[in-house]
C-alpha positions as CSV (number, residue, x, y, z in Angstrom):
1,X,235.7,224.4,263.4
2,X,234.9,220.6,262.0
3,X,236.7,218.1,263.3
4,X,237.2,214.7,261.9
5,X,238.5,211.5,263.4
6,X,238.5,208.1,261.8
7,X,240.2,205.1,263.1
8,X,241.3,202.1,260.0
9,X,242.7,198.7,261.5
10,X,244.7,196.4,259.4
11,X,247.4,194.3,260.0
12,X,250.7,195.4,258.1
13,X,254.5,194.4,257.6
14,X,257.3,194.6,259.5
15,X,259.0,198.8,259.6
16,X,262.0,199.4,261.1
17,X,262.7,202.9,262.5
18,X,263.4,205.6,259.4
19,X,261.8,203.5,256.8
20,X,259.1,205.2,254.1
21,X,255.8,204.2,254.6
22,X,254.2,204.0,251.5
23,X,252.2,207.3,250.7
24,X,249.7,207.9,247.4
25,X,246.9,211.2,247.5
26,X,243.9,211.7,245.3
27,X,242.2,214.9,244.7
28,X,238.7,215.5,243.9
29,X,237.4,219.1,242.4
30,X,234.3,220.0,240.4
31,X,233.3,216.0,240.3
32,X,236.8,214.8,238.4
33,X,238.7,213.0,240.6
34,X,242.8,212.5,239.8
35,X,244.9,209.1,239.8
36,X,246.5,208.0,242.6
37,X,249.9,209.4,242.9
38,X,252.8,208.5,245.0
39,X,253.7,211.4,247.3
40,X,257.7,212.5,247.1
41,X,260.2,210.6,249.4
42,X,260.7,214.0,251.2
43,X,256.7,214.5,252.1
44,X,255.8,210.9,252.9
45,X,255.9,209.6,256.4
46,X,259.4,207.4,257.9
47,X,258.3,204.7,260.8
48,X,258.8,206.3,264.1
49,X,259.8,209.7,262.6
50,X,257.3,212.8,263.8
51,X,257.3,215.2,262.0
52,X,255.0,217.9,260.3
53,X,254.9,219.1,256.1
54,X,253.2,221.6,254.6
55,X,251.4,220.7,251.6
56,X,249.7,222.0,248.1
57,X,246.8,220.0,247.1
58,X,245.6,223.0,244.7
59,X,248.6,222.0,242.6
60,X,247.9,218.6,241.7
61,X,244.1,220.3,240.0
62,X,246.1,223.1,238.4
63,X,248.4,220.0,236.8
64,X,245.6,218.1,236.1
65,X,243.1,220.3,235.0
66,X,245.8,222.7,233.3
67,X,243.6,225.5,234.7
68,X,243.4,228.0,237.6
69,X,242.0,226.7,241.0
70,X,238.8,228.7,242.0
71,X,238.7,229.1,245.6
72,X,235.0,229.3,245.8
73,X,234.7,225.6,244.6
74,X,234.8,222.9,247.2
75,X,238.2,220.5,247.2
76,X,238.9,217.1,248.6
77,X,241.9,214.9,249.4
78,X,242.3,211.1,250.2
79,X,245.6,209.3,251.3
80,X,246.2,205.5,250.9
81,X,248.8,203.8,253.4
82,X,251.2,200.9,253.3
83,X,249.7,199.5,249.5
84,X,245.8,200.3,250.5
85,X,246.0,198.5,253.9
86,X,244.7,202.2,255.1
87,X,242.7,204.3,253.3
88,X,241.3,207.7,255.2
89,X,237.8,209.3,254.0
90,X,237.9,211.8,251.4
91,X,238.8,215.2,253.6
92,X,237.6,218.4,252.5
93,X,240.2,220.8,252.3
94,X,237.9,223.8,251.4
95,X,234.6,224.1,251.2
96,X,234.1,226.7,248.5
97,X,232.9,229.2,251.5
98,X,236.0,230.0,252.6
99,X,236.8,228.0,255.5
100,X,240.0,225.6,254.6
101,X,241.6,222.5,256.5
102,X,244.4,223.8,258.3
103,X,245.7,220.6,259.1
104,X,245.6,217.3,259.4
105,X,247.0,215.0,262.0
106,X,247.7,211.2,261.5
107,X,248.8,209.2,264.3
108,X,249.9,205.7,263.5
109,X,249.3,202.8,266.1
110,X,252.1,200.4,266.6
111,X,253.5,197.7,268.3
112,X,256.9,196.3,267.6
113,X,257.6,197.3,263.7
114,X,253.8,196.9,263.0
115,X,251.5,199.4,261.9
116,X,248.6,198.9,263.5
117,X,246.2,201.3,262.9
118,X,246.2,205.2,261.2
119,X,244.3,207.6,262.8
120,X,242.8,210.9,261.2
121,X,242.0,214.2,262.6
122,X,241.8,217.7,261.2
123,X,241.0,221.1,262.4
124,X,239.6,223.7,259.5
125,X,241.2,227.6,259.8
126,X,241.4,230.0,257.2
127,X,245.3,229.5,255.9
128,X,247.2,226.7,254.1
129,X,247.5,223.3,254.8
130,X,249.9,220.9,256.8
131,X,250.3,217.1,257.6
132,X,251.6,216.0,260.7
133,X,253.0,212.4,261.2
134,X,252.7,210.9,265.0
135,X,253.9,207.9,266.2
136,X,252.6,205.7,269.4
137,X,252.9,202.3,270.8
């Protein structure tokens, strides 16, 4: 199992509970990397709200690349929060051997209606992958 923690500190703006947090994703396969892309209103994270999403990052190649995802090839993911304010490393969500993220747990640091900071983990099983979105203050 790998397991990856990061920690990004920036000061944001002001949330009050329910609102959207500003989501985009990038994926990288076989060296091409694809634009930054605004995940849907129903995937992205709502201040305060936990919750957890499954997601399809083996989509956004097969859109891009208009060809079939090999799952022997390593594939990577990065999120951008709240306009670039927090950006997580690339994560590897396989590694072409068979081992996949299973999921991936961000915990966002608050105090009032601030963001604080966004923290990363993820855990690597052999099934799909989800996003869980924690809250503490």
């Amino acid at each position: 199992m790998v397991v990856f923690a990061f920690l990004l500190v920036v000061p944001t703006a002001a949330y009050r509970h329910g609102d959207h947090v500003t989501l985009l994703k990038r994926v990288q396969y076989k060296g091409m990397r694809t634009a930054w892309s605004e995940m849907e209103g129903s995937l992205t994270p709502y201040f305060g709200v936990e919750r957890t999403i499954p997601i399809d990052p083996i989509f956004d190649i097969q859109k891009t690349t208009a060809s079939q995802y090999k799952t022997h090839d390593p594939l990577k993911i990065k999120f951008s929060f709240v306009n670039d304010r927090f950006l997580t490393p690339w994560l590897t969500i396989t590694d072409g051997r068979g081992h996949y993220i299973h999921n991936i747990y961000f915990t966002f640091l608050y105090s009032g209606h601030h963001i604080k900071r966004v923290k990363v983990d993820t855990d690597c099983k052999y099934s799909s992958a989800q996003i869980s979105w924690h809250y503490e203050s």
